[in-house]
C-alpha positions as a Markdown table, in Angstrom:
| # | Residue | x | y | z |
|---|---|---|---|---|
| 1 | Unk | 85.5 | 153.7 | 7.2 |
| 2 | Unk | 83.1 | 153.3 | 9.8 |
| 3 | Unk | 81.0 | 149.9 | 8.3 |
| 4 | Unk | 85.1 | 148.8 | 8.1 |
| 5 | Unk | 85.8 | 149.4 | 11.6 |
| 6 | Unk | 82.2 | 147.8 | 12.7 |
| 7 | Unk | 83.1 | 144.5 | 10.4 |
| 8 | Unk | 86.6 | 144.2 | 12.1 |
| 9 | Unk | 84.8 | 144.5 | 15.6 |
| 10 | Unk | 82.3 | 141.7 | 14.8 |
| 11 | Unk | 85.6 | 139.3 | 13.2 |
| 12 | Unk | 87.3 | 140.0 | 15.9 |
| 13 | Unk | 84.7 | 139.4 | 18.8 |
| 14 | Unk | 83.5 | 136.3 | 17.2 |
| 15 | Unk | 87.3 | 134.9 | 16.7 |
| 16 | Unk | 88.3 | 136.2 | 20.0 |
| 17 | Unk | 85.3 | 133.9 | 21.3 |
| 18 | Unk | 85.6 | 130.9 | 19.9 |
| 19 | Unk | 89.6 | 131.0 | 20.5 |
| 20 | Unk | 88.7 | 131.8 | 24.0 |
| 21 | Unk | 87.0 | 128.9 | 24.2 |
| 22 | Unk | 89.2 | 126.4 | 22.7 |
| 23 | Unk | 92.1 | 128.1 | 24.4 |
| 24 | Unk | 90.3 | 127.1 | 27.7 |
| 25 | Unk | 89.5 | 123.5 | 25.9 |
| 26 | Unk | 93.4 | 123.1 | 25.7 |
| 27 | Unk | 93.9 | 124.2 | 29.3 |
| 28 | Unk | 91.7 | 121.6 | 30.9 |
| 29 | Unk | 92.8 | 118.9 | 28.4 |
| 30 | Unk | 96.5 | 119.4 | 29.8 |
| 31 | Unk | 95.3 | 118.1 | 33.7 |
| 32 | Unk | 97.9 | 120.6 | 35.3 |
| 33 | Unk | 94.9 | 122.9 | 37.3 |
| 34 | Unk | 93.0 | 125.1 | 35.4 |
| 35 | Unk | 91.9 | 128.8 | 36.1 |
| 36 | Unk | 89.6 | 129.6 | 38.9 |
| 37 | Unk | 86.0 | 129.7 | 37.0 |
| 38 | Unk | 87.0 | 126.7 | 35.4 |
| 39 | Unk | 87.3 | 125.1 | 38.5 |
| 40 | Unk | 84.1 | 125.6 | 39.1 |
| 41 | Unk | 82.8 | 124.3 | 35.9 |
| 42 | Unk | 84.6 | 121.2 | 36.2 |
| 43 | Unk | 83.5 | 120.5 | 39.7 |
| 44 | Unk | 79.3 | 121.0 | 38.4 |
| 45 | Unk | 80.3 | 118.8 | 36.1 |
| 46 | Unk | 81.6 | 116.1 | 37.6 |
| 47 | Unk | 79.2 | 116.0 | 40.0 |
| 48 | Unk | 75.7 | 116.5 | 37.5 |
| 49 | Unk | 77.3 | 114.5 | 34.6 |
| 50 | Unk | 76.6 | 117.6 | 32.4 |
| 51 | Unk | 79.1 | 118.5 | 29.8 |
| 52 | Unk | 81.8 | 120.9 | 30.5 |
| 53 | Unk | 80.5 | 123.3 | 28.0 |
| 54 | Unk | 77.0 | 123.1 | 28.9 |
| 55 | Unk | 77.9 | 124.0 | 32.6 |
| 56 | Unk | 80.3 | 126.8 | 31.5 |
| 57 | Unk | 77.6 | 128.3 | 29.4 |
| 58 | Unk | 75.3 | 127.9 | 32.5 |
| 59 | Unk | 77.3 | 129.8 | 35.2 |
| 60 | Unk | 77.7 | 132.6 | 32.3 |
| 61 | Unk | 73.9 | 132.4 | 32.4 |
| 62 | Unk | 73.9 | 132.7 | 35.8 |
| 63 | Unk | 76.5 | 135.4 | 36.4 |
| 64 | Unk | 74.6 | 138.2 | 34.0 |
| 65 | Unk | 71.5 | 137.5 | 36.4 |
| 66 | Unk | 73.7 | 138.6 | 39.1 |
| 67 | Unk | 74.9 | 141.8 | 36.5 |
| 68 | Unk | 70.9 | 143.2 | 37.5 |
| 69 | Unk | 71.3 | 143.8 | 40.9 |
| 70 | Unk | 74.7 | 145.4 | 40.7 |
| 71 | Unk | 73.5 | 147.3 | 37.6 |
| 72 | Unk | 75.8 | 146.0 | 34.6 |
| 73 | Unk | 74.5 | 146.9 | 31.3 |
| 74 | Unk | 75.7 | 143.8 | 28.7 |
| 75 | Unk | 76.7 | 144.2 | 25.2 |
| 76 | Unk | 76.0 | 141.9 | 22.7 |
| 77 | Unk | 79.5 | 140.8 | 23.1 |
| 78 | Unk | 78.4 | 139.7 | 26.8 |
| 79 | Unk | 75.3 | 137.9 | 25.4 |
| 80 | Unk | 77.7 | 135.8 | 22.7 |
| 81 | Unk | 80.3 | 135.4 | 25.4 |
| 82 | Unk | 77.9 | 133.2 | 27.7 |
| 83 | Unk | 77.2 | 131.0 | 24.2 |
| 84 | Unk | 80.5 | 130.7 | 22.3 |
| 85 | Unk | 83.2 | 130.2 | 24.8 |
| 86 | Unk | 81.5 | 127.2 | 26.4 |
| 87 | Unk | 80.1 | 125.9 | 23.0 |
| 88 | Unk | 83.7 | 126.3 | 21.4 |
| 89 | Unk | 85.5 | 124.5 | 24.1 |
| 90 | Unk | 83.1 | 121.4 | 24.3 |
| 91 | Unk | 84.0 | 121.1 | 20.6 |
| 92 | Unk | 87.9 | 121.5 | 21.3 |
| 93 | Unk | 87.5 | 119.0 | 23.9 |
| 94 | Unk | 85.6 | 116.2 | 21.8 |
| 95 | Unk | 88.6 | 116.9 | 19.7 |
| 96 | Unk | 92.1 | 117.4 | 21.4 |
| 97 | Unk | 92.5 | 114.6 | 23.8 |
| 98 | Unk | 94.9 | 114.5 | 27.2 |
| 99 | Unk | 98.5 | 113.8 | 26.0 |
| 100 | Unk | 99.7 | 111.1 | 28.8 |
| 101 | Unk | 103.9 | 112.6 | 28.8 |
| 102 | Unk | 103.7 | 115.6 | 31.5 |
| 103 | Unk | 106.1 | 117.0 | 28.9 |
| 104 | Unk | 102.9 | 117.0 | 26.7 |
| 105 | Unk | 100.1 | 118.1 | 28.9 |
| 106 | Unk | 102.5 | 121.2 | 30.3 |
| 107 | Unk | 103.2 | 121.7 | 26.4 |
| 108 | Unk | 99.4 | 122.3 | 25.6 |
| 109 | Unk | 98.5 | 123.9 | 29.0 |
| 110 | Unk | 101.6 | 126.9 | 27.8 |
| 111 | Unk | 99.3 | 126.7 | 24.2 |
| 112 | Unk | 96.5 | 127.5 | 25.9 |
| 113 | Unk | 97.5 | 130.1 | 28.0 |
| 114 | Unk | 99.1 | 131.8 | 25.1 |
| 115 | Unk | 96.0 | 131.5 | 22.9 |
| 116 | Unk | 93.7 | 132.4 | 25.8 |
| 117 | Unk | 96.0 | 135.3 | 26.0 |
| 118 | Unk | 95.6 | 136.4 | 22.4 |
| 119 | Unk | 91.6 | 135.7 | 22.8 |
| 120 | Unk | 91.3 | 138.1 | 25.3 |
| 121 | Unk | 93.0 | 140.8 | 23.5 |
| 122 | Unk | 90.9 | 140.1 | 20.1 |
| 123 | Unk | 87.4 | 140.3 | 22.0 |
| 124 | Unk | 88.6 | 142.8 | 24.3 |
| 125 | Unk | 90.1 | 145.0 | 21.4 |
| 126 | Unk | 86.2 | 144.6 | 19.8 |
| 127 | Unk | 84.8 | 146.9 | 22.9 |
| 128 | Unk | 81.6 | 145.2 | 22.0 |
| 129 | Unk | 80.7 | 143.8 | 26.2 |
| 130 | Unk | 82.6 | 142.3 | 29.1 |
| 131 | Unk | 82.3 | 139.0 | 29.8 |
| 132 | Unk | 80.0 | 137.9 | 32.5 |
| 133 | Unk | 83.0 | 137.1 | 34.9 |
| 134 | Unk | 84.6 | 140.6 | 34.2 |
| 135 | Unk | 81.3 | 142.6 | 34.3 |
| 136 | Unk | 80.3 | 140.7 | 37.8 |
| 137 | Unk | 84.0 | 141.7 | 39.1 |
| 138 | Unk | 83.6 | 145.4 | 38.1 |
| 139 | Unk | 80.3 | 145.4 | 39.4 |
| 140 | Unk | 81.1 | 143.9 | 42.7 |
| 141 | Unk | 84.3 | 146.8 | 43.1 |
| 142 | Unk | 81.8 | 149.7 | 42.5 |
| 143 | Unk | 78.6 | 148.5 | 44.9 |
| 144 | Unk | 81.1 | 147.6 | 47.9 |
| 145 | Unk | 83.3 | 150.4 | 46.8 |
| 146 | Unk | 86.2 | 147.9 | 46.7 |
| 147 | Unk | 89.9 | 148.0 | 44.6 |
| 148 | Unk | 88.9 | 145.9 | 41.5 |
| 149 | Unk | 92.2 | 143.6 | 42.7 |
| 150 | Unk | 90.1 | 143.2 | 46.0 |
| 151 | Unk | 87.0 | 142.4 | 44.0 |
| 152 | Unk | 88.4 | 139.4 | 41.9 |
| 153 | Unk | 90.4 | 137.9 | 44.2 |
| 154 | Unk | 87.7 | 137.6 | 46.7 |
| 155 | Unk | 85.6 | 136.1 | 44.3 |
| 156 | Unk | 87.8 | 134.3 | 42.4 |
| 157 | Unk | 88.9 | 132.0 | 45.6 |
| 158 | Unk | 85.6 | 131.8 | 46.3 |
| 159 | Unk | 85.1 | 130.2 | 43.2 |
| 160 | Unk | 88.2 | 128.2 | 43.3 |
| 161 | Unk | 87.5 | 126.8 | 46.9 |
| 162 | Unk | 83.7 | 126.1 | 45.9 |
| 163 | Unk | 84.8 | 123.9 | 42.7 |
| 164 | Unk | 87.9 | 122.2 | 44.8 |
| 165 | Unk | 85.2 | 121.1 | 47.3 |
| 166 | Unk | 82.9 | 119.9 | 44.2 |
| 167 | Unk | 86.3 | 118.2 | 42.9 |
| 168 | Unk | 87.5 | 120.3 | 39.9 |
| 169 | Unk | 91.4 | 120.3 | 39.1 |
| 170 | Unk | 93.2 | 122.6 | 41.4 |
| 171 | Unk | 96.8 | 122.0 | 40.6 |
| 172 | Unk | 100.3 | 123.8 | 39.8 |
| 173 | Unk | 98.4 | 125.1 | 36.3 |
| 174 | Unk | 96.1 | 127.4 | 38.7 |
| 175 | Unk | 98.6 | 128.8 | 40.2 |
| 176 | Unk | 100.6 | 129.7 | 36.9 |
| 177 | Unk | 97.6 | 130.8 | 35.0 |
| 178 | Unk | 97.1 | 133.0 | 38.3 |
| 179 | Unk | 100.7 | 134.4 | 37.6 |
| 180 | Unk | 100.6 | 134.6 | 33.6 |
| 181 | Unk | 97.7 | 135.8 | 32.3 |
| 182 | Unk | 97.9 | 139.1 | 33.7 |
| 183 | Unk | 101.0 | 140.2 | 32.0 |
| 184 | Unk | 100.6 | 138.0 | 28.8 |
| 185 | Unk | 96.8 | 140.2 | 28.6 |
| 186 | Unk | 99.0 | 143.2 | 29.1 |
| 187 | Unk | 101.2 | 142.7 | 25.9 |
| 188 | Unk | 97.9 | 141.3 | 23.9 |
| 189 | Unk | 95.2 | 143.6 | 24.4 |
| 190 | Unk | 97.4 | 146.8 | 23.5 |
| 191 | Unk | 98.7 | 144.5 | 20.4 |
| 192 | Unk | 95.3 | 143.6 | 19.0 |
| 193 | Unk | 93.2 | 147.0 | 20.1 |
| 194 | Unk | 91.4 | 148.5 | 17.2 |
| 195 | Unk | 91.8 | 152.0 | 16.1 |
| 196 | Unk | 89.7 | 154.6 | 17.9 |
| 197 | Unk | 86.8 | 155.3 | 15.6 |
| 198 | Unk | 86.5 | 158.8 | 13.4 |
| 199 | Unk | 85.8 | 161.6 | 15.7 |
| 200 | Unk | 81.7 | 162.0 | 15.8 |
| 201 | Unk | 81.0 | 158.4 | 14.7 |
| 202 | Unk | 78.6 | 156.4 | 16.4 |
| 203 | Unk | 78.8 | 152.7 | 16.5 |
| 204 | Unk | 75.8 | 151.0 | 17.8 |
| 205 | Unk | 76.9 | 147.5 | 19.3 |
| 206 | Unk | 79.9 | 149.5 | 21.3 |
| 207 | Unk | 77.2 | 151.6 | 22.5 |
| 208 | Unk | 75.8 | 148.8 | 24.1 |
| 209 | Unk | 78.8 | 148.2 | 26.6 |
| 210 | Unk | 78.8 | 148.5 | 29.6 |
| 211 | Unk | 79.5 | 152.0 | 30.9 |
């Protein structure tokens, strides 16, 4: 029962990822706006020349450097976040190219919400580690004693004013992922959570979260 539960955690963190990351992939193919850290990663690289994914896997880099002051302890599903989710949208991106109807690109931004959405709730559901942009947020709201709301949005326009300025797409799609992935998260994280393990069972990678 328990190798079962610790094989559905791995499928589920390693599917989540890679969906993640093509879900995002389908977002920025659509040219509506994209969300807030990918702002940010499309500004770096427009103005280094380095691949999307290659910058995305950067700042995740670069984010768990900031988890040691602020005293986040990764998982190994923090580790694989920073490596699959930018890998797996450069692939999506070589691969799905930007439908010129608007009909089309706000058809594949809704996609890619929707899948993002799912994403979330299959790597979430695997408890194995946040991702570096949700373990910097919950470790900014406990050093400055903030709400968690207060935390993210404070960082999150920082981020979004700091790739605008470096000229990543802030458009109409920013604002509605801003407005939709909250309650599409909150139907698909409940959906696709695992069952809690057998009472006195000890699962070493979910050990490694952070606490």
């Amino acid at each position: 029962m328990i190798d079962r539960l610790l094989s559905d955690r791995w499928v589920r963190l390693f599917s989540g990822l890679l969906l993640y990351g093509a879900a995002v992939a389908l977002i920025v193919q659509a040219g509506v706006g994209v969300s807030p850290w990918d702002v940010l990663a499309q500004g770096l690289s427009l103005r280094t020349g380095a691949l999307f994914g290659v910058v995305a896997i950067l700042i995740g880099a670069f984010l768990l450097l900031l988890w040691i002051p602020l005293r986040q302890r990764p998982g190994i599903g923090t580790l694989l976040n920073v490596l699959l989710v930018g890998a797996a949208a450069q692939v999506v991106l070589w691969l799905v190219p930007s439908p010129e109807p608007l009909a089309g690109r706000i058809a594949l931004f809704a996609a890619g919400i929707v899948l993002l959405a799912i994403a979330t709730g299959l790597y979430v559901g695997a408890e194995l580690g946040a991702g570096p942009r949700d373990g910097l947020m919950l470790g900014v709201a406990r050093r400055f004693r903030w709400p968690i709301w207060v935390a993210r949005t404070s960082i999150e326009a920082t981020v979004v004013g700091l790739g605008w300025l470096l000229g990543g797409n802030v458009g109409l799609g920013t604002l509605a992922f801003a407005l939709l992935i909250g309650p599409l998260c909150h139907v698909a994280i409940p959906l696709f959570a695992l069952p809690p393990a057998p009472r006195g069972a000890v699962l070493q990678p979910a050990a490694l979260a952070p606490q």
